[in-house]
N, C-alpha and C positions, 0 to 999 in steps of 0.2 A: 504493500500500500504506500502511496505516496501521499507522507505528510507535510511538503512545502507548500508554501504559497510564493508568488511571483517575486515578491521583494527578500526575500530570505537568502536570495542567492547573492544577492548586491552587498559590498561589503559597506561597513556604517560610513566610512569615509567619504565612500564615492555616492551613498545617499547624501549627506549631510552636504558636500560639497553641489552635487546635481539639482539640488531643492533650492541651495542659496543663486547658483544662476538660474534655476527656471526662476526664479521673485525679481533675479535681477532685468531679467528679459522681458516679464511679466509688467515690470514699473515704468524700465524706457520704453514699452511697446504704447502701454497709454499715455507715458508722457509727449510721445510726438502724435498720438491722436489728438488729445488736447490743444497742443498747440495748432494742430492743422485745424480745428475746428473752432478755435477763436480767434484764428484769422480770419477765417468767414463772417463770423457771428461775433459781434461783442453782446451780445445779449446772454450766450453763452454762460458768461460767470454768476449770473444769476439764478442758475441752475440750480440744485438742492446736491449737488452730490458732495459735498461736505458731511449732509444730515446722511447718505444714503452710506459715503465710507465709513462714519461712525458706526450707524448700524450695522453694516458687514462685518469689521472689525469684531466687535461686539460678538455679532452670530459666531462668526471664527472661534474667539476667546470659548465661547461656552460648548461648541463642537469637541476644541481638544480639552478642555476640563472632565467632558461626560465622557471618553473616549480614552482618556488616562486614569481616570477613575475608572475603568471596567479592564484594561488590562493591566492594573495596579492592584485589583482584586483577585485577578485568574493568578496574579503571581502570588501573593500572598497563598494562595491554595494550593501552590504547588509546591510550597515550602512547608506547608503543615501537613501535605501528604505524605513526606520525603520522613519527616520525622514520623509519622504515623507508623507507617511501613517497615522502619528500624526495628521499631517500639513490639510491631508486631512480628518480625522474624526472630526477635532476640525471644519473647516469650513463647514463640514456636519452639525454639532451641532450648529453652530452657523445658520447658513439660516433653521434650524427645527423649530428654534424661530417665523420665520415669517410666519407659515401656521398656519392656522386655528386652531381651538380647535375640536374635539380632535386628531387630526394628531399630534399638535406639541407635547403633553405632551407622546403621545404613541412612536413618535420619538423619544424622547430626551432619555427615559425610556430604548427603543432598545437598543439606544448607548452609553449610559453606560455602559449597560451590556456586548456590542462587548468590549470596550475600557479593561473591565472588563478581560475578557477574552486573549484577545492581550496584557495586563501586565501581565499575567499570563510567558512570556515565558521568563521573566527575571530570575525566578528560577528553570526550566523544563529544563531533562535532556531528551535525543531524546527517550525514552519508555514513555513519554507523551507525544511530541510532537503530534502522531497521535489525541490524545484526543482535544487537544486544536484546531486543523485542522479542526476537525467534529464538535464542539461548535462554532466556527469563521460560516462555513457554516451552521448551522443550522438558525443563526442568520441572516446571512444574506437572509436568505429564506424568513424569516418573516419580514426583511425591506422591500425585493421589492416586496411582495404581499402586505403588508402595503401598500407601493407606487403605487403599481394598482389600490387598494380604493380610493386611493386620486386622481390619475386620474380620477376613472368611474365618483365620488361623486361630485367633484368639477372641476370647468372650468380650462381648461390650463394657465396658467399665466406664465411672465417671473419669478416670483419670486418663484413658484413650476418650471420651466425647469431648474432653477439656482440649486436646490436644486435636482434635479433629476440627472443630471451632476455632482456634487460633489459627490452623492450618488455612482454614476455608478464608478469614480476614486476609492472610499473608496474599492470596489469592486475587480477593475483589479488592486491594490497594494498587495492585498492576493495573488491574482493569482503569482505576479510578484517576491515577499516576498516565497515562495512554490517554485518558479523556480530556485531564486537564490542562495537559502540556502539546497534545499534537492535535487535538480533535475541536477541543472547545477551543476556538479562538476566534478574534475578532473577525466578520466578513471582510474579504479584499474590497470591498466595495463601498463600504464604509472609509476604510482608508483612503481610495481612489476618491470618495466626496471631501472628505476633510484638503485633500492635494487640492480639486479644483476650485473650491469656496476659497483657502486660503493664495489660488491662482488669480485669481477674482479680485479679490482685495486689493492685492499688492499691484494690481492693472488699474484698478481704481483709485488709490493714490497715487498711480503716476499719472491718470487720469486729470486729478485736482492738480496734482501743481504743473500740467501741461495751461489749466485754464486759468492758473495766478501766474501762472511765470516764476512761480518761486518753487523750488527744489532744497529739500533739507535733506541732503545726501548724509552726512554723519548719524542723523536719527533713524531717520528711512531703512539704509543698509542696517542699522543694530536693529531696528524688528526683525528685517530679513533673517538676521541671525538668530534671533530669540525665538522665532517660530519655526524657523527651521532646525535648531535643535530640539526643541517641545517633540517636533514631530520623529525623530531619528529618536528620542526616547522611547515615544509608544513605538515604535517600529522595532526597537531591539528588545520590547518588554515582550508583545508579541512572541518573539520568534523561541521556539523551542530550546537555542544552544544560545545563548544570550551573548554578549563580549562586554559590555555596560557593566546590566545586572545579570545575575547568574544566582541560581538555587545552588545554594549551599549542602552540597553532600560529603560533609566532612562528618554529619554523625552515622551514616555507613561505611563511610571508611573506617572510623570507630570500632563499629560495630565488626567489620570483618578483622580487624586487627584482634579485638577479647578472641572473637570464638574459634579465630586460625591459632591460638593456643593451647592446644589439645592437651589433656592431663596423662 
C-alpha cells in the first residue's frame, strides 16, 4: 500500500524555498496588474480592496490556525500511541513469564524480536516504512498461532486470558499506530486550498500597492516568510517521517534494550 501523499516527496527546503517564490511571483504578478490598471483608471484606488486584502488575510490566518491545530492533534496521538504500545508489549512480556515452558521462552523470544522491529522506526524514513509494516505483521502471525497452541495444549487459566488480552492490545496499537500516522491524515486538498487562498492574498497585496504606488518590500517579503514557514510546519507535521518534528521512540528503544537482557 502506498502511504505518500504528493508533497512528502519534496524535501522541506525546496518546499519552504518554492512557497517563498511562488508569494514572490504571486505579489509582483498583481503589482504590475495594478499599476497597468491605474493607469487607465484613477478611479481605481477607490476600490475597496484594502477592506477585501484585510479580509483574505484574515481568512488565511484562520485556515492555517484550524489546519495546524488538527495536524498538531494527529501528532500529539501518535506520541501517546508510541508510549501506549511500549507500555503494552512490556506487560505482554512480563505475564509470558508466567506460562509454562515452553510457551514462555518461545514468547519472550517472539517479543523481542517484535520490540526489535518497532525500534527499528526511530531511524526509517517512509520507503521503509512498508518493510517494517510486513515484519511487525509477520510476527504477529506467529504470536497468535503461538497462542492457539497454548490454548488447544493447555487448560484456560486466568493467568493465560490475562496474557491473551494484553497480547490482543499489543495487537490493535499497530492497527491504531498504521491509522494514525499513515492513514489518518490531513486531505491533499485541503493543503492544495490553504496554497491557493494564501496564493491569493499575497496577488492581492501586490495588487494594493500596484494601485498606491507604494510597495513595503521589507514587511511584504517577512509575511512571505512567516507564512511560508507556518505552512512547511503543517506540511512536515503531516508527513509520517517528520525532519522538524519527529515522534519520539526512544521509550522503545528503552524498552528493547531491559528485555534484550535475558537472565
Amino acid at each position: 500500500m502506498d502511504y505518500s501523499q504528493p508533497l512528502d516527496q519534496i524535501p522541506l527546503w525546496v518546499l519552504f524555498s518554492g512557497t517563498v517564490i511562488l508569494f514572490i511571483i504571486a505579489a509582483e504578478s498583481g503589482f504590475r496588474v495594478g499599476k497597468f490598471v491605474i493607469s487607465r483608471s484613477k478611479q481605481a484606488r477607490k476600490s475597496q480592496v484594502g477592506t477585501i486584502l484585510g479580509a483574505s488575510l484574515g481568512l488565511l490566518a484562520f485556515l492555517l490556525a484550524i489546519t495546524f491545530s488538527m495536524a498538531g492533534s494527529r501528532f500529539d496521538t501518535r506520541k501517546q500511541l508510541v508510549l501506549d504500545e511500549a507500555n503494552a508489549i512490556e506487560t505482554t512480556y512480563l505475564r509470558a513469564k508466567l506460562l509454562p515452558e515452553p510457551f514462555r521462552s518461545e514468547f519472550q523470544d517472539l517479543l523481542r524480536k517484535y520490540v526489535n522491529v518497532r525500534a527499528e522506526i526511530q531511524t526509517v524514513t517512509l520507503d521503509t516504512i512498508r518493510q517494517i509494516i510486513a515484519k511487525s505483521e509477520e510476527l504477529q502471525g506467529l504470536l497468535w498461532s503461538k497462542t492457539i497452541d497454548l490454548t488447544e495444549k493447555k487448560p484456560i487459566s486466568i493467568v493465560t486470558g490475562l496474557f491473551i488480552q494484553s497480547l490482543n492490545e499489543v495487537l490493535d496499537l499497530h492497527g491504531k499506530r498504521v491509522t494514525a500516522g499513515l492513514l489518518n491524515r490531513i486531505s491533499p486538498s485541503v493543503i492544495t486550498t490553504l496554497y491557493f487562498v494564501a496564493f491569493l492574498c499575497m496577488a492581492t497585496m501586490g495588487y494594493q500597492a500596484g494601485l498606491t504606488g507604494v510597495r513595503t518590500l521589507v514587511s511584504g517579503f517577512g509575511l512571505m516568510l512567516a507564512f511560508s514557514a507556518v505552512l512547511m510546519l503543517i506540511t512536515d507535521l503531516e508527513r509520517p517521517s517528520q525532519k522538524i518534528f519527529g515522534v519520539n521512540q526512544q521509550v522503545m528503544v528503552n524498552l528493547k534494550t531491559r528485555i534484550s537482557q535475558v537472565p
